[in-house]
Residue, then its C-alpha position, 0 to 999 in steps of 0.5 A: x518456440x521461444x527460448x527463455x534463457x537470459x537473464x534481466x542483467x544480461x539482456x541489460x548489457x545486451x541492449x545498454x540499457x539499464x535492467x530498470x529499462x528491460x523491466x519497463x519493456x516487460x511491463x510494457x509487454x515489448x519482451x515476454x518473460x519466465x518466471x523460473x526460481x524467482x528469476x526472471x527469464x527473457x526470450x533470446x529472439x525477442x532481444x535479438x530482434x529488439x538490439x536490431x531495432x536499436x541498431x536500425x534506429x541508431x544507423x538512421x540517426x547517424x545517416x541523417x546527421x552526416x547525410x544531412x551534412x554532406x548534401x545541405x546544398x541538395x536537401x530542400x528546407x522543408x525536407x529539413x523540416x519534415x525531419x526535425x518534426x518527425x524527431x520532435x514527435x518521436x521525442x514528445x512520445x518518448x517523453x510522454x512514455x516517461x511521464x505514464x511511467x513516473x506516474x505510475x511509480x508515484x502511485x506505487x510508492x504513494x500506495x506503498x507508502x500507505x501500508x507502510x504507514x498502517x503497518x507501523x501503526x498496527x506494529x505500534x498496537x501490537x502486543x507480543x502473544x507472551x504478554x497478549x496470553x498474560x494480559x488476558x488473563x489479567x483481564x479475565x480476572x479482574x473481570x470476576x472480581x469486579x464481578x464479585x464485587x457487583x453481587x456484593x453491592x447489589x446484596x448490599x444494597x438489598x439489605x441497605x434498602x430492606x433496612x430502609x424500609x423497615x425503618x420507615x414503616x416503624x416510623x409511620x408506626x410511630x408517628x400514627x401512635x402518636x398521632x392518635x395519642x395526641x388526638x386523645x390525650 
């Protein structure tokens, strides 16, 4: 059973790396963590088994370089060969896993640079609930008086063509009266 007890700082200074480092190796599954009190918690055999792969890798770098220089006369040049390939490689892969890694965090800070932007545009049409309580009802009452004013002119409006139409049918009146006053007279 694992013992997580260490915290991301110290598994930092444990491996020497940074702690953006170990949280790369707890994204890329290489160290299992805890979550305990918001803390993040390491397994203590996980970075002992990772500081010994350090370890192992950089005895293996040191060796070559002073094997290599003690025996140049023995080692062939294709073995010397074989060798700067094989680093090349090992480079081209650490590289490739920067490259995912910086692409994921673009993406992240592209993604979270969108709410931020529609954060602010909701905080710029926010309207603090004081003054939303206050507008509201503002807004409720110059509803009813709009209203109010609607009922007037439609009852206006009714009179005005009441009165419009009294006015015509007197008219026509009129003009027939006269009409056959005309014709007889």
């Amino acid at each position: 059973m694992k013992t997580y007890s260490i915290t991301r700082e110290k598994a930092a200074k444990l491996l020497g790396v940074s702690t953006r480092t170990v949280d790369r190796y707890i994204r890329g599954g290489k160290l299992s963590y805890k979550k305990v009190a918001n803390k993040v918690l390491l397994a203590k055999e996980e970075l002992d088994l990772l500081q010994n792969d350090f370890s192992v890798l950089r005895q293996e770098v040191n060796s070559e370089i002073v094997g290599n220089q003690n025996s140049r006369s023995i080692a062939t040049r294709s073995s010397i060969e074989e060798s700067i390939d094989e680093k090349i490689d090992k480079f081209f892969l650490i590289f490739k896993e920067k490259d995912k890694i910086l692409e994921e965090k673009n993406k992240i800070i592209f993604m979270l640079q969108q709410r931020i932007g529609e954060l602010e545009n909701k905080i710029n049409n926010m309207i603090a609930l004081p003054d939303y309580n206050k507008e509201k009802k503002d807004a409720i009452v110059e509803k009813e008086k709009l209203e109010q004013r609607i009922e007037q002119f439609k009852n206006k409006f009714k009179s005005e063509r009441n009165k419009n139409i009294v006015f015509v049918i007197v008219l026509l009146i009129f003009i027939i009266l006269s009409a056959i006053f005309i014709v007889n007279g």
